[in-house]
N, C-alpha and C positions, 0 to 999 in steps of 0.2 A: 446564719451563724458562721462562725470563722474559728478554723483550727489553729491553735496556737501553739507555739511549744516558747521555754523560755529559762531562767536560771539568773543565776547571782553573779557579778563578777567576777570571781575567783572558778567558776566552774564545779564546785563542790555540789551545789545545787542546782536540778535540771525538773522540770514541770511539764507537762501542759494540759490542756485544758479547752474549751470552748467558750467563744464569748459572743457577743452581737453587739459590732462596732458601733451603734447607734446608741449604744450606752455610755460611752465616754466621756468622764465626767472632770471637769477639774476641781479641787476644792483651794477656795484660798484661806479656810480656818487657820487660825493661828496653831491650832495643834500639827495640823498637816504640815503649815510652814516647819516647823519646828522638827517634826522627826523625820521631814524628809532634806532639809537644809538648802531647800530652794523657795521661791514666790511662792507656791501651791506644790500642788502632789496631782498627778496626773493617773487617773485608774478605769480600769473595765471592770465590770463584776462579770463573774463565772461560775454557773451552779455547784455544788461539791459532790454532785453524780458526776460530773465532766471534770472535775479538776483533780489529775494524776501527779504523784512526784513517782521522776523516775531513778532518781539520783538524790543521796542526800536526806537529811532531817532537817529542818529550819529551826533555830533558839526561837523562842517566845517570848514575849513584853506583855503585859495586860494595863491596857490603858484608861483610866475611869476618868469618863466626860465630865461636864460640868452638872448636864444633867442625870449623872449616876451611872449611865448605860456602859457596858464594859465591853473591849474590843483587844482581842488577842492579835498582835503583830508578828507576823514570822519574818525570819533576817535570817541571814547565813552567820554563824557561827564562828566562820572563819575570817572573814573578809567584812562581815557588818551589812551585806548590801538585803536592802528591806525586799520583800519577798511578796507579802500580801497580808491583809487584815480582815478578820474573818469574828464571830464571835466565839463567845468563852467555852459555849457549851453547844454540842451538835449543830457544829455550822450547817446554813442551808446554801451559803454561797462565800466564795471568797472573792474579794476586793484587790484584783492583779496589780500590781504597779508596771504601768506602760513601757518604764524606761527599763526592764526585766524581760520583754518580749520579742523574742525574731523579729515578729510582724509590727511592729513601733508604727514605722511608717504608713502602713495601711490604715491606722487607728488616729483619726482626727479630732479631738474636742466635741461633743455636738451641746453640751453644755457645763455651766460655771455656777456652781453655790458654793455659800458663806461670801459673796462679792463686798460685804461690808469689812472685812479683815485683808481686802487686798491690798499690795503693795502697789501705789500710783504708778511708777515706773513701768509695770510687768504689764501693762495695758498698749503701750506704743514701745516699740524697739528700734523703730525705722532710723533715727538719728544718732543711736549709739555706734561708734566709728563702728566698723570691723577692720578684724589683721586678716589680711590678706595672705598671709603666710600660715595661718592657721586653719 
């Protein structure tokens, strides 16, 4: 397991929590496209005995699948930036969003579902130029 600590852009909101980076999951549903506004959404689950706020309230979004099941989205309030997804009623864990975490970089992929709603591009990047200056 791996100590995390983590927060919103704006700094209004501060977390942490424990994960096990062997959980690292991308999804490339269309929903995840969508409310995180990139190819996928990049996440660790963290039990909600481990996952602390130490700073801050997160806004909530309640999001109903296709197949009915319901998932409560927490986001900073102030700034928009999404926090984690967790269910409606007595979470038993929550769904960290990676790009929210100190430790990002320690945190690899180890796997990819919904690969049928991914975007072809988001598979090879090797030939998109890069700015050098960026």
């Amino acid at each position: 397991m791996l100590k995390v600590a983590g927060g919103c852009h704006c700094g209004a909101i501060r977390f942490e929590a424990e994960v096990d980076p062997e959980r690292v999951t991308l999804c490339h549903c269309t929903d995840c496209q969508q409310l995180s506004g990139g190819p996928y959404r990049a996440t660790v689950p963290a039990t909600a005995a481990s996952f602390r706020l130490i700073r801050g309230q997160p806004r909530s979004y309640v999001k109903t699948a296709d197949s009915g099941a319901k998932r409560r989205h927490g986001f900073c309030g102030d700034c928009g930036g999404p926090i984690f997804a967790t269910t409606v009623e007595e979470p038993q864990s929550y769904s960290l969003r990676i790009g929210t975490l100190d430790e990002r970089r320690q945190l690899t992929p180890k796997r990819q579902i919904w690969r049928r709603s991914a975007l072809a591009w988001c598979d090879d990047l090797r030939d998109v130029p890069v700015d050098p200056g960026a």
